[in-house]
LOGUKOL-279671 format. One record per residue: x, y, z of N, C-alpha, C in turn. Coordinates in nm, 3 decimals. Each point is the difference from the previous one (the first is absolute). Layout:
! residues N
REC | X | Y | Z | X | Y | Z | X | Y | Z
...
END
This chain:
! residues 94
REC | -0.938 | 0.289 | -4.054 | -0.112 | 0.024 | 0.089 | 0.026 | -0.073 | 0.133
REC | -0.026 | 0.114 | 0.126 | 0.047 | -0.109 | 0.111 | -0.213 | -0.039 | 0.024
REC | 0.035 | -0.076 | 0.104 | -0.081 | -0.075 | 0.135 | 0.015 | 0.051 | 0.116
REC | -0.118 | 0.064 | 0.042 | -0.011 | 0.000 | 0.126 | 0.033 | -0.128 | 0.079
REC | 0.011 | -0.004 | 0.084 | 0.013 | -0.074 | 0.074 | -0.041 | -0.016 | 0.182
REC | -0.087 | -0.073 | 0.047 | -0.074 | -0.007 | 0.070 | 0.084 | 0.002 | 0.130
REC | -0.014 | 0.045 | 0.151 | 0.108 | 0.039 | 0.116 | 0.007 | -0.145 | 0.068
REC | -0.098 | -0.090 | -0.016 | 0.017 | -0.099 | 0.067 | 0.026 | -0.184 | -0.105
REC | 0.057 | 0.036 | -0.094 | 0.037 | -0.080 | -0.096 | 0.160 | -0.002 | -0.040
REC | 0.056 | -0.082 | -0.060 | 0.135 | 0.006 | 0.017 | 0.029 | -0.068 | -0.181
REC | 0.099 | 0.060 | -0.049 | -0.001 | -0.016 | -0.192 | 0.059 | -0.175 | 0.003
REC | -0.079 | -0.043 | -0.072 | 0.034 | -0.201 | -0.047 | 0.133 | 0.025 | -0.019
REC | 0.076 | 0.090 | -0.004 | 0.188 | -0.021 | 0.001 | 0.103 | -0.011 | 0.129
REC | -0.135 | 0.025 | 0.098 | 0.077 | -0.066 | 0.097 | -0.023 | -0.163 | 0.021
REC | 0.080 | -0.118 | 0.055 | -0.063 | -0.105 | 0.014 | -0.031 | -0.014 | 0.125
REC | -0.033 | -0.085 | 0.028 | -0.042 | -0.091 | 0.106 | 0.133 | -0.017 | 0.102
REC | -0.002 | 0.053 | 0.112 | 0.126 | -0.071 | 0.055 | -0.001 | -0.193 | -0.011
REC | 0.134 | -0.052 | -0.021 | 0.011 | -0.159 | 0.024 | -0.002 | -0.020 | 0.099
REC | -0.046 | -0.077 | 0.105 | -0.029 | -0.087 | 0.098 | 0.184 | -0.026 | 0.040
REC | 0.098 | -0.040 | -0.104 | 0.111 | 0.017 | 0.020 | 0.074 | 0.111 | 0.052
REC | -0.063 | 0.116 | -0.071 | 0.076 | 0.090 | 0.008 | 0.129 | 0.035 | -0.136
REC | -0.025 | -0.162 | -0.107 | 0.097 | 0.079 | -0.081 | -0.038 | 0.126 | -0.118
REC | -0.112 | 0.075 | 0.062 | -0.041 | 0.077 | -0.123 | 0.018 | 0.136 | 0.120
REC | 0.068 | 0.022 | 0.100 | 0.008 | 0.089 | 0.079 | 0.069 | 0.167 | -0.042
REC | 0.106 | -0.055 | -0.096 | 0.024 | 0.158 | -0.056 | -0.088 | 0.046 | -0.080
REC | -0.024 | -0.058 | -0.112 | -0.101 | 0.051 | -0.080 | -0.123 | 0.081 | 0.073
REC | -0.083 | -0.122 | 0.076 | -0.079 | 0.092 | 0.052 | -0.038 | 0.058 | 0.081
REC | 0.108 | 0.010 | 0.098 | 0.041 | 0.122 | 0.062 | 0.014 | 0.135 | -0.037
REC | 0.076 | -0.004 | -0.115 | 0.037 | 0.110 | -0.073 | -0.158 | 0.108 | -0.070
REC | -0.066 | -0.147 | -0.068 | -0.103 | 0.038 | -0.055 | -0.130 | 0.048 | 0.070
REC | 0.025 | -0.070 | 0.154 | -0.138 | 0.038 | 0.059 | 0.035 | 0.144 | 0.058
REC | 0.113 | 0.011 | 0.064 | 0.042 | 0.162 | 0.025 | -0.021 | 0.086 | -0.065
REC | 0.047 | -0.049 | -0.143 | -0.020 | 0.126 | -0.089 | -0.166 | 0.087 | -0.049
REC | -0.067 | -0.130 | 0.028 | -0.149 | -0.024 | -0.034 | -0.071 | 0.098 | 0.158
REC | 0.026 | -0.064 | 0.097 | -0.025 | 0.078 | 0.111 | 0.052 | 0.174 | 0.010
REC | 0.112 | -0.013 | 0.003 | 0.050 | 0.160 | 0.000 | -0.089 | 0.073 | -0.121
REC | -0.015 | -0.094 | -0.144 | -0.113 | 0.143 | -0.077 | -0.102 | 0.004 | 0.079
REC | -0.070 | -0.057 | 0.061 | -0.155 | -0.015 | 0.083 | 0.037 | 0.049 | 0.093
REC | 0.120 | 0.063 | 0.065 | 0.016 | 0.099 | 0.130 | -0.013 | -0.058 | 0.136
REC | -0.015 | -0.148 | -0.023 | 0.007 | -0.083 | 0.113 | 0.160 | -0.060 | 0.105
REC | 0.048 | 0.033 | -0.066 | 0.124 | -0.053 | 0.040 | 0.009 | 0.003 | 0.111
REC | -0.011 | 0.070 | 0.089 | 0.029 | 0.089 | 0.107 | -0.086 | -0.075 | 0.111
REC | -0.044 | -0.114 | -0.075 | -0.120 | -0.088 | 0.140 | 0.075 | -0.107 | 0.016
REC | 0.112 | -0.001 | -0.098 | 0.065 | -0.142 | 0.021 | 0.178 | 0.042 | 0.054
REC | 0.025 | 0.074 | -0.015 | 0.135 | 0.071 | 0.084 | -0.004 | 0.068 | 0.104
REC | -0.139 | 0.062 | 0.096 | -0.005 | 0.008 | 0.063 | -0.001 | 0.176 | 0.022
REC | -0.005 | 0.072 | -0.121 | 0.071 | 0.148 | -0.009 | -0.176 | 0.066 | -0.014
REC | -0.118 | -0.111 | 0.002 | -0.124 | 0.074 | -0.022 | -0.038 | -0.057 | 0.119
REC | 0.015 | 0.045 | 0.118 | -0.051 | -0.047 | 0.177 | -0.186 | 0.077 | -0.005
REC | -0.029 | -0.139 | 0.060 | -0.138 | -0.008 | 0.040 | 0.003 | 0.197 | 0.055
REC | -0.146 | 0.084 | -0.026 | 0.005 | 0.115 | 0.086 | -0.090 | -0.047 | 0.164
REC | 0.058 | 0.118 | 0.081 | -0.051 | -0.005 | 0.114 | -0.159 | 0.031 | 0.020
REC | -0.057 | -0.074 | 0.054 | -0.208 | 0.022 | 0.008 | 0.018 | 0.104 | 0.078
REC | -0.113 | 0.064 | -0.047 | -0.064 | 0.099 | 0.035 | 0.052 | 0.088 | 0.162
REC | -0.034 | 0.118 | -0.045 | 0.084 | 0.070 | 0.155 | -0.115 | -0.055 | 0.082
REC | -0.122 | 0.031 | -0.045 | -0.109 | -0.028 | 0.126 | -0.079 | -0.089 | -0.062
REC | 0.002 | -0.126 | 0.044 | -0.045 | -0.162 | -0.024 | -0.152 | 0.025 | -0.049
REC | -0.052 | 0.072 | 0.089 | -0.139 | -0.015 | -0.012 | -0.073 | 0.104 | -0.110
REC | 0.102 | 0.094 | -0.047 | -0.044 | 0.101 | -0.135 | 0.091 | -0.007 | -0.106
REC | 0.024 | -0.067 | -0.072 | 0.087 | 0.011 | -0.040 | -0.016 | 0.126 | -0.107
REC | 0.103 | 0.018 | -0.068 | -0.025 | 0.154 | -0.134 | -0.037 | -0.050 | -0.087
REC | -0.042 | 0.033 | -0.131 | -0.001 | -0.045 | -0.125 | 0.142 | -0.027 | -0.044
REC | 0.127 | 0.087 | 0.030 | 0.067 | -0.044 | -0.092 | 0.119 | -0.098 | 0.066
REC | -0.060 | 0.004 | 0.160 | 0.084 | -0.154 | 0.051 | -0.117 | -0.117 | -0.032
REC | -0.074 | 0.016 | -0.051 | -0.051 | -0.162 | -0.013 | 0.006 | -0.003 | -0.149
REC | 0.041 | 0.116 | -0.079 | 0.066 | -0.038 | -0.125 | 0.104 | -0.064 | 0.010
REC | 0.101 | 0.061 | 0.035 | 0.131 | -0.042 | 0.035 | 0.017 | -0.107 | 0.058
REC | -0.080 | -0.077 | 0.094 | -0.006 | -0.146 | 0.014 | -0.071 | -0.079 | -0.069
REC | -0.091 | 0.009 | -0.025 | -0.076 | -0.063 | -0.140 | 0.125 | -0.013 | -0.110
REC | 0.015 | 0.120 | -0.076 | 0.115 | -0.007 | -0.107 | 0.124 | -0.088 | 0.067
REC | 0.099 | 0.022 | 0.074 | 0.089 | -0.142 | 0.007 | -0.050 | -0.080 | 0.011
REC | -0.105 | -0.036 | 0.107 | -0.070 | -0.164 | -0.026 | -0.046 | -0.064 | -0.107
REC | -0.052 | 0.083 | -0.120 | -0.046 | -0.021 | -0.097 | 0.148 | -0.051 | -0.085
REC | 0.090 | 0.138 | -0.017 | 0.161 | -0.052 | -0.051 | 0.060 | -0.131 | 0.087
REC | -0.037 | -0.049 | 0.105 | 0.070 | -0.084 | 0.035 | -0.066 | -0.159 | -0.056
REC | -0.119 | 0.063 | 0.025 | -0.037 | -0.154 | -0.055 | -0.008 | -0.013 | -0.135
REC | 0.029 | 0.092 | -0.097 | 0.050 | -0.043 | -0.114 | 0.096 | -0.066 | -0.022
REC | 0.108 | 0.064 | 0.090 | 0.145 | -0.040 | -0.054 | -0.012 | -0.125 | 0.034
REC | -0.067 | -0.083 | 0.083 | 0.007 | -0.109 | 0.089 | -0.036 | -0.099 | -0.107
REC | -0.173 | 0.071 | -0.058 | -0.050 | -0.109 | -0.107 | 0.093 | -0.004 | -0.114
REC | 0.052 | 0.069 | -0.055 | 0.108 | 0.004 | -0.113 | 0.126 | -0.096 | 0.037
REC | 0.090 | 0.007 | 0.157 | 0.051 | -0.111 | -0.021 | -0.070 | -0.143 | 0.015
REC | -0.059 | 0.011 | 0.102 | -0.107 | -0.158 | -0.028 | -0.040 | -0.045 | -0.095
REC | -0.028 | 0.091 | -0.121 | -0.030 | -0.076 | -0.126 | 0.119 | -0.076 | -0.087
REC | 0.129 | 0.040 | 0.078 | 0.115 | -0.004 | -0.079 | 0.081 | -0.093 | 0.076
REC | -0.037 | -0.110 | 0.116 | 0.111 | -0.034 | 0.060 | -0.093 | -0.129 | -0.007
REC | 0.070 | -0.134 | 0.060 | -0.053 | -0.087 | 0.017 | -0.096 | -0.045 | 0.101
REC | -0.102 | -0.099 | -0.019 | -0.073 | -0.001 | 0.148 | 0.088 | -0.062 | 0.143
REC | 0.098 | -0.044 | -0.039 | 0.104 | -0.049 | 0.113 | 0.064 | 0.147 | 0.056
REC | 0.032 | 0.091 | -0.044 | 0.055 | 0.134 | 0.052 | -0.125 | 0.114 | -0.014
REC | -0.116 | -0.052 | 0.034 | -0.120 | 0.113 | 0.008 | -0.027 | -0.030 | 0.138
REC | 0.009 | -0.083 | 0.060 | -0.014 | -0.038 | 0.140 | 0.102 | 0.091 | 0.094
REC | 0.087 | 0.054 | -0.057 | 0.114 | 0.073 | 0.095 | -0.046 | 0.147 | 0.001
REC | -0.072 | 0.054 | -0.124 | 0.013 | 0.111 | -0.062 | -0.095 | 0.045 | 0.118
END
């Protein structure tokens, strides 16, 4: 039986990055893999670019203020997902 699993939560098998850095392959490996099923990846390589606002500022369409809503919404997931996962000494950069 699987688990759903929630878009802005990340599975207890990834750890904690170390403050060192000596746990850097592991969870590297693990938080990618965790991100790419959640379809986020693409906020942290750079291959899912912010979209352009609205043609006309002052109306926008329904489905451009979807379309900006939805990445903003995907971006600040991906953001809270690594912040939950890195140290508070390297959340200050993020």
């Amino acid at each position: 039986m699987t688990t759903a699993q929630s878009s802005d939560t990340l599975p207890s098998t990834i750890p904690k990055l170390d403050p060192s850095g000596v746990n850097w392959a592991v969870f590297s490996e693990r938080f990618q893999d965790a991100v790419r099923a959640k379809r986020l990846w693409g906020h942290f390589d750079g291959t899912t670019i912010a979209p352009d606002g609205p043609a006309d500022a002052a109306n926008p369409t329904a489905a451009e203020t979807l379309r900006i809503e939805t990445w903003s919404n995907n971006e600040a997931t991906a953001r809270y997902l690594l912040t939950q996962k890195i140290p508070d000494s390297a959340l200050m950069r993020v």
